[in-house]
C-alpha atoms as a printed R data frame, in Angstrom:
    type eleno elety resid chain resno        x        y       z
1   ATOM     1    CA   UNK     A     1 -111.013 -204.308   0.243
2   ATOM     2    CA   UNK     A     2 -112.012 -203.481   3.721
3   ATOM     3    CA   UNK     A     3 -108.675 -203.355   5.392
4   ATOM     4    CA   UNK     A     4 -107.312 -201.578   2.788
5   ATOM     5    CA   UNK     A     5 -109.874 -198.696   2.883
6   ATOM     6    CA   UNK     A     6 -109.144 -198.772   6.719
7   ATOM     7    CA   UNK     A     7 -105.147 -198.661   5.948
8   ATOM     8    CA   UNK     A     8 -106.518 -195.711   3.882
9   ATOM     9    CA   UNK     A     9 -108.296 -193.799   6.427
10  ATOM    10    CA   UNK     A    10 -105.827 -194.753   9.078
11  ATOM    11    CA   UNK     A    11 -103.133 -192.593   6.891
12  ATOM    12    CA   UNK     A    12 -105.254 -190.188   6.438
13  ATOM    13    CA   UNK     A    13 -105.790 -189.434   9.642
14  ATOM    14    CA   UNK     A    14 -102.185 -189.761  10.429
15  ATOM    15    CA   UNK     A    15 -101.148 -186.965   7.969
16  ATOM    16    CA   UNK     A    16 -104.121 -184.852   9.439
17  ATOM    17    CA   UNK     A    17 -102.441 -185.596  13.160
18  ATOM    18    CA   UNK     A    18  -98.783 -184.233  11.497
19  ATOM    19    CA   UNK     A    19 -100.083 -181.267   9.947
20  ATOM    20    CA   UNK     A    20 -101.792 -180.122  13.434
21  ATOM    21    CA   UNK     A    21  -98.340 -180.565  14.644
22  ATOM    22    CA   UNK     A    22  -96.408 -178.979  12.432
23  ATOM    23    CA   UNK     A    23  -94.008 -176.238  13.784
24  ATOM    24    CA   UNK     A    24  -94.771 -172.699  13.113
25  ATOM    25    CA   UNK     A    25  -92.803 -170.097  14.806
26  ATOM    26    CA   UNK     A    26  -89.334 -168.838  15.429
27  ATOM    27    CA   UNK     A    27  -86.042 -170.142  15.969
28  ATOM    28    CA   UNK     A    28  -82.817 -168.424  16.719
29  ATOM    29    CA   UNK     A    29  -79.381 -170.233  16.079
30  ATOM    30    CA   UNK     A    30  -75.675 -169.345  16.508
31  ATOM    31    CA   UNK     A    31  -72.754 -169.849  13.503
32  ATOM    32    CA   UNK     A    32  -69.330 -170.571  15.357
33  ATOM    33    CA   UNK     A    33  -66.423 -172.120  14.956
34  ATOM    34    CA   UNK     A    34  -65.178 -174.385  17.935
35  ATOM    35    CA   UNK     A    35  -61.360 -174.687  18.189
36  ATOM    36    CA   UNK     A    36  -60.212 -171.421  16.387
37  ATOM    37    CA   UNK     A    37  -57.553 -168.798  18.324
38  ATOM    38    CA   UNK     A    38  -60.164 -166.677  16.727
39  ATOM    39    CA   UNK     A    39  -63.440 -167.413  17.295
40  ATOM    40    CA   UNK     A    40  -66.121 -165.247  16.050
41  ATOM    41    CA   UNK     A    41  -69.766 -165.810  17.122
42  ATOM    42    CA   UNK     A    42  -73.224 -164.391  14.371
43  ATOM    43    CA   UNK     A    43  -76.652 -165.313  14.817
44  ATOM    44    CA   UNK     A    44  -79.711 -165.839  12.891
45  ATOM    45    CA   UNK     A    45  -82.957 -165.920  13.321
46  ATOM    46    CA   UNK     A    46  -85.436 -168.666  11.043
47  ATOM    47    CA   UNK     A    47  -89.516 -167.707  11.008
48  ATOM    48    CA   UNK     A    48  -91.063 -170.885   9.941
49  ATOM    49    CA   UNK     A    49  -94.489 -170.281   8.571
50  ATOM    50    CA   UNK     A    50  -96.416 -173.309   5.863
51  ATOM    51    CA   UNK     A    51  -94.497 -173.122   2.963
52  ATOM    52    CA   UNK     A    52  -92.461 -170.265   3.628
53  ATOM    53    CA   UNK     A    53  -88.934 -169.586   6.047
54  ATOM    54    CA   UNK     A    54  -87.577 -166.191   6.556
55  ATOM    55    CA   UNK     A    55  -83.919 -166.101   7.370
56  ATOM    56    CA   UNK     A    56  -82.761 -163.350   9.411
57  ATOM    57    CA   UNK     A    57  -78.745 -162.976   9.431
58  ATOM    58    CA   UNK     A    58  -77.086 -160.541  11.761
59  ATOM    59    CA   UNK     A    59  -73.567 -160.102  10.789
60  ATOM    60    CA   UNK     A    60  -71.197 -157.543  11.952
61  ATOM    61    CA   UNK     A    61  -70.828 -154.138  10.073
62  ATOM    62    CA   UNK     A    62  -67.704 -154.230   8.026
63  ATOM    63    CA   UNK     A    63  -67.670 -150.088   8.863
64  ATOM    64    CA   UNK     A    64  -68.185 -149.932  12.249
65  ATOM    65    CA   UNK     A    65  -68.145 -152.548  15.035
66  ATOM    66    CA   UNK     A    66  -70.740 -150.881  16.985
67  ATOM    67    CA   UNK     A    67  -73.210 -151.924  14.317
68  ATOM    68    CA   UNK     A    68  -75.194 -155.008  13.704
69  ATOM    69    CA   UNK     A    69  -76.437 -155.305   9.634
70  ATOM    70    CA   UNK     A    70  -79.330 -157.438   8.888
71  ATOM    71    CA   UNK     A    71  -79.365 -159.685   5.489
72  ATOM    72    CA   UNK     A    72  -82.715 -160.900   5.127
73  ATOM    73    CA   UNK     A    73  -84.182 -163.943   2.863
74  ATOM    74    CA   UNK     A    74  -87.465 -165.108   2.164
75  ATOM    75    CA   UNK     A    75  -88.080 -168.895   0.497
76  ATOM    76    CA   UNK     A    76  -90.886 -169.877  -0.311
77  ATOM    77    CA   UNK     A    77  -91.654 -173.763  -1.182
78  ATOM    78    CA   UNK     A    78  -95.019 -173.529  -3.129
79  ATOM    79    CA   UNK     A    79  -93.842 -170.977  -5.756
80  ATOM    80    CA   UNK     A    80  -90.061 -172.138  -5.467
81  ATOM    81    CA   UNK     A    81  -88.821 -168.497  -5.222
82  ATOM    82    CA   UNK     A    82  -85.997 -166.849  -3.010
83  ATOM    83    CA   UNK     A    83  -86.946 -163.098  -1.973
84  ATOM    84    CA   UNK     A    84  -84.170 -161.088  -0.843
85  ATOM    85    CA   UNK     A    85  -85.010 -158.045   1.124
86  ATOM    86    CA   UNK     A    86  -82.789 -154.679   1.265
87  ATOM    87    CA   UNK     A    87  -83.800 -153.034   4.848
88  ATOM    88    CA   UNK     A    88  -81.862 -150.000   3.989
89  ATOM    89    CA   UNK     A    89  -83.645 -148.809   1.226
90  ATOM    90    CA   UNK     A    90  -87.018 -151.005   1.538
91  ATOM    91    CA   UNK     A    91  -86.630 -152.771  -1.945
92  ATOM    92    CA   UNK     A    92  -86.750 -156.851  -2.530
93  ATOM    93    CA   UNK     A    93  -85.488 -159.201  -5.587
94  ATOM    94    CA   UNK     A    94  -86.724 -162.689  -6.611
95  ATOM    95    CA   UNK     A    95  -85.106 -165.093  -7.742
96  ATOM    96    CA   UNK     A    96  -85.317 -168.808  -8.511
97  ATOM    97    CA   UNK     A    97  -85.082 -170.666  -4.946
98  ATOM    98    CA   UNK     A    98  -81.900 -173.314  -4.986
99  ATOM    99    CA   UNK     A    99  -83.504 -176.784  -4.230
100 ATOM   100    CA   UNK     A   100  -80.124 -178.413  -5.072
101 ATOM   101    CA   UNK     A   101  -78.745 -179.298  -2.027
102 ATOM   102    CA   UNK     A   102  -74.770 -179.549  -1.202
103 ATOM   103    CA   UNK     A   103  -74.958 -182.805   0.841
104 ATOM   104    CA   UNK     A   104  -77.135 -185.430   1.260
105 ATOM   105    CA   UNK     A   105  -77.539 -186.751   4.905
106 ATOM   106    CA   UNK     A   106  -78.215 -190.206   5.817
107 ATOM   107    CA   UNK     A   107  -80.583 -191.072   8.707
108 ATOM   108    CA   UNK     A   108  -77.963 -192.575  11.287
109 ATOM   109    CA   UNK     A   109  -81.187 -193.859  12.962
110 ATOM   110    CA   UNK     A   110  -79.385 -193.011  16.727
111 ATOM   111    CA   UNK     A   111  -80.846 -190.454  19.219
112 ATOM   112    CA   UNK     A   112  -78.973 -187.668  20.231
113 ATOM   113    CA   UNK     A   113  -79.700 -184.431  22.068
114 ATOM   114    CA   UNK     A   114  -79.530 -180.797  20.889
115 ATOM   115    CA   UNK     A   115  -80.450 -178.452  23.112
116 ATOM   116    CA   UNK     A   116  -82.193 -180.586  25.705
117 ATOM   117    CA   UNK     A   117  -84.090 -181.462  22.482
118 ATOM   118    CA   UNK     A   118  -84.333 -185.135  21.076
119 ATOM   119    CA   UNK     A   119  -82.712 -185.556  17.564
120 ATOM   120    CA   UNK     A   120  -81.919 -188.219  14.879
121 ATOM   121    CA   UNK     A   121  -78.468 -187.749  14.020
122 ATOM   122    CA   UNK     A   122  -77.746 -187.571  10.088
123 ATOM   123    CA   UNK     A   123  -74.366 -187.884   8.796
124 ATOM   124    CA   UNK     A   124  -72.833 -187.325   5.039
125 ATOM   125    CA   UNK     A   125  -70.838 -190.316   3.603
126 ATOM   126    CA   UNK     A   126  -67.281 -189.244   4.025
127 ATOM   127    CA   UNK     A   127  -65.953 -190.162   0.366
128 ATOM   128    CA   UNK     A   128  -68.524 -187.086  -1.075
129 ATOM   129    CA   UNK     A   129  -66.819 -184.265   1.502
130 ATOM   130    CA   UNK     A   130  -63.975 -182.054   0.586
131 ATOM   131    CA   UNK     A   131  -61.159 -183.565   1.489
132 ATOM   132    CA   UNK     A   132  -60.068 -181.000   4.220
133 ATOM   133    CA   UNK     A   133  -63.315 -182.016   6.242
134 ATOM   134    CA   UNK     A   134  -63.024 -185.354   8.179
135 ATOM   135    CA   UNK     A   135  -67.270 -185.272   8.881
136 ATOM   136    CA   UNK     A   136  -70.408 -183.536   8.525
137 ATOM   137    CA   UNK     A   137  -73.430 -183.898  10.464
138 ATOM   138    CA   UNK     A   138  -76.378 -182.791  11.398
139 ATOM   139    CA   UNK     A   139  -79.040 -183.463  14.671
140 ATOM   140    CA   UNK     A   140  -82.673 -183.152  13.314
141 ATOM   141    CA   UNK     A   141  -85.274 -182.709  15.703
142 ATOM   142    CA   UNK     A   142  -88.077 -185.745  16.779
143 ATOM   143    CA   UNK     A   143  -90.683 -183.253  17.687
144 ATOM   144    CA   UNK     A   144  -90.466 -179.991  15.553
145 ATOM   145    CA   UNK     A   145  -91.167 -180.822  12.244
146 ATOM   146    CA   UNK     A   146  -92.828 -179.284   8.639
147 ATOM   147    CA   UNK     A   147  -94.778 -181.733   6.827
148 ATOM   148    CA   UNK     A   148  -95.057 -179.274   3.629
149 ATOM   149    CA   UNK     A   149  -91.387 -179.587   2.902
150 ATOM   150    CA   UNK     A   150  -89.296 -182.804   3.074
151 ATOM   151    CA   UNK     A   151  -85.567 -181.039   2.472
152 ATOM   152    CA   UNK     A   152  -84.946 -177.437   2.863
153 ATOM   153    CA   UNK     A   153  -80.967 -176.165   2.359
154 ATOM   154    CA   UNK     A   154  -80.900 -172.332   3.126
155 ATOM   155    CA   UNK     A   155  -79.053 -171.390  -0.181
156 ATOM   156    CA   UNK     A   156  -78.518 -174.808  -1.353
157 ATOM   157    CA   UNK     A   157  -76.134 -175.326   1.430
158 ATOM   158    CA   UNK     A   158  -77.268 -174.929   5.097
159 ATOM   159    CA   UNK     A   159  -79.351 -177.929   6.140
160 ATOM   160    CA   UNK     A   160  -82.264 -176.725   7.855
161 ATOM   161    CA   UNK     A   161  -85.311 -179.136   7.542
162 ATOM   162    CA   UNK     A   162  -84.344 -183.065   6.975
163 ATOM   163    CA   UNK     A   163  -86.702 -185.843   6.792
164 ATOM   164    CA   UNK     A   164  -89.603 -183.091   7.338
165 ATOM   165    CA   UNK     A   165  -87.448 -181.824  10.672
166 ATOM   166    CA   UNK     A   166  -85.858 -178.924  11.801
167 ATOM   167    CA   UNK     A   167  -82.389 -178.979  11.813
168 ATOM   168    CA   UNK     A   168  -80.649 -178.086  15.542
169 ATOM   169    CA   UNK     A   169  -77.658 -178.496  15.100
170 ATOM   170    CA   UNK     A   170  -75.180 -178.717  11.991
171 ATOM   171    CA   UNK     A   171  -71.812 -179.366  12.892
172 ATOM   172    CA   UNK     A   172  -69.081 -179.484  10.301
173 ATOM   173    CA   UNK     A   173  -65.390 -181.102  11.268
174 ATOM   174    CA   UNK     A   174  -62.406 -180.274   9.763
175 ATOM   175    CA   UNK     A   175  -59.257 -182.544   9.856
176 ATOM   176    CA   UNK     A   176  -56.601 -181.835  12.724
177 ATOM   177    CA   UNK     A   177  -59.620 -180.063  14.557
178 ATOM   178    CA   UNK     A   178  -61.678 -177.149  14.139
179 ATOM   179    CA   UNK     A   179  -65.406 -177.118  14.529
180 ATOM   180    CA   UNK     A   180  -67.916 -174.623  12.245
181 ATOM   181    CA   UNK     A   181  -71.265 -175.336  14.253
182 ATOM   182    CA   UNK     A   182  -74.730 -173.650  13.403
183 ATOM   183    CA   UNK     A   183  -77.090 -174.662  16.200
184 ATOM   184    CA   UNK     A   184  -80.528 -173.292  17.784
185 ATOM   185    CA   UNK     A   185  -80.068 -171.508  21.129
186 ATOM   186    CA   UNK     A   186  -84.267 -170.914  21.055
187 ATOM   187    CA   UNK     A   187  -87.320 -171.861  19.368
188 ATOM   188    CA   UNK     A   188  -90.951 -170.747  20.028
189 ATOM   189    CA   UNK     A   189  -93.953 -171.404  19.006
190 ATOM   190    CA   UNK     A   190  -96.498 -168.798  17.322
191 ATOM   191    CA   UNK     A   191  -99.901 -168.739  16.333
192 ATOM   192    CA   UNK     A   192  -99.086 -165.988  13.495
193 ATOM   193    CA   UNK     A   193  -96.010 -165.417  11.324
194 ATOM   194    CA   UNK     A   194  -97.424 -163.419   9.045
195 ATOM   195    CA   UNK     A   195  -96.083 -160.353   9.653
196 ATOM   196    CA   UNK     A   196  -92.800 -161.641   9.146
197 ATOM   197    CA   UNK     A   197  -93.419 -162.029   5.544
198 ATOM   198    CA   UNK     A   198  -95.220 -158.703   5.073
199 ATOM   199    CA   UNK     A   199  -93.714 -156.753   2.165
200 ATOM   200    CA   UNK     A   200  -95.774 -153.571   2.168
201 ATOM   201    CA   UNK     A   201  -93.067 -150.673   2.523
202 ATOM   202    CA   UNK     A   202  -91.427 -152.423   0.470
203 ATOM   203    CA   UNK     A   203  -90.585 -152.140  -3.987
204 ATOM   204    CA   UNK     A   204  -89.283 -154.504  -5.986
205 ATOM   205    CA   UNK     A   205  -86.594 -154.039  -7.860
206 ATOM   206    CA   UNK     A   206  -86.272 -153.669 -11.533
């Protein structure tokens, strides 16, 4: 009985030790595809609060090149909702949040680096890809993690938390060549995120 009230305690204080380290902050990533006569480079940006992730995307204006439009989602984990925000005229939706994900990745258990950052590397089993793909993986981080949320796919299809860790990289191959790679280019750490997820200004719609 004793040793298993200090196994007990011991996890306990484990958890407590993960949750103090739990990442909270920013992260900005590219989406690319390696190998194309065409290659055409868009960013995002991914606040990570608790139990909530804002995705920024900044795609290219279909109207004009010289402008940069913002798509904006809001998940949150504890009420399993998707928020989508329109900037242009300051209103949001809900909806119900997608926690279906397309793949599911297997811990490779080998190290690997993405962006001078130590990852696992995660792989999906090549008989449940599309057949046009010849692999799909995915580096998740060692040290930035989110002990709220085990597995997080932005819009059921974009790994970005596995195992409890951010994603870094996500690298999809396509037979005969031809990478489509979303990977992190920064991440910082905040004290507050708050603001990001701030919706006064803002109506919903009805």
């Amino acid at each position: 009985m004793k040793c298993f009230l200090c196994y007990i305690f011991f996890l306990l204080g484990w958890w407590q030790v993960v949750g103090q380290n739990d990442f909270m902050g920013i992260a900005k990533y590219k989406l690319t595809v390696e190998g194309s006569d065409n290659p055409v480079t868009d960013s995002m940006s991914v606040i990570f609060s608790k139990q909530k992730v804002e995705v920024i995307l900044y795609l290219p204006d279909l109207t004009t090149t010289s402008r940069i439009s913002e798509k904006i989602f809001i998940d949150d984990f504890k009420t399993k909702t998707i928020i989508t925000l329109n900037t242009e005229n300051k209103t949001y939706k809900t909806d119900t949040l997608n926690t279906i994900p397309k793949y599911e990745f297997t811990n490779t258990n080998k190290i690997a680096a993405g962006n001078n950052m130590l990852c696992f590397r995660y792989t999906v089993d090549s008989t449940k890809i599309d057949t046009s793909l010849s692999r799909v993986e995915c580096l998740a981080s060692i040290d930035y993690r989110n002990s709220f949320t085990s597995n997080y796919f932005f819009l059921g299809i974009q790994p970005i938390i596995i195992d409890n860790r951010i994603v870094i990289d996500y690298i999809i191959t396509k037979i005969g060549g031809g990478k489509q790679r979303i990977y992190i280019t920064d991440i910082k750490k905040m004290e507050n995120v708050e603001s990001y997820f701030n919706l006064s200004g803002y109506k919903q719609e009805k």
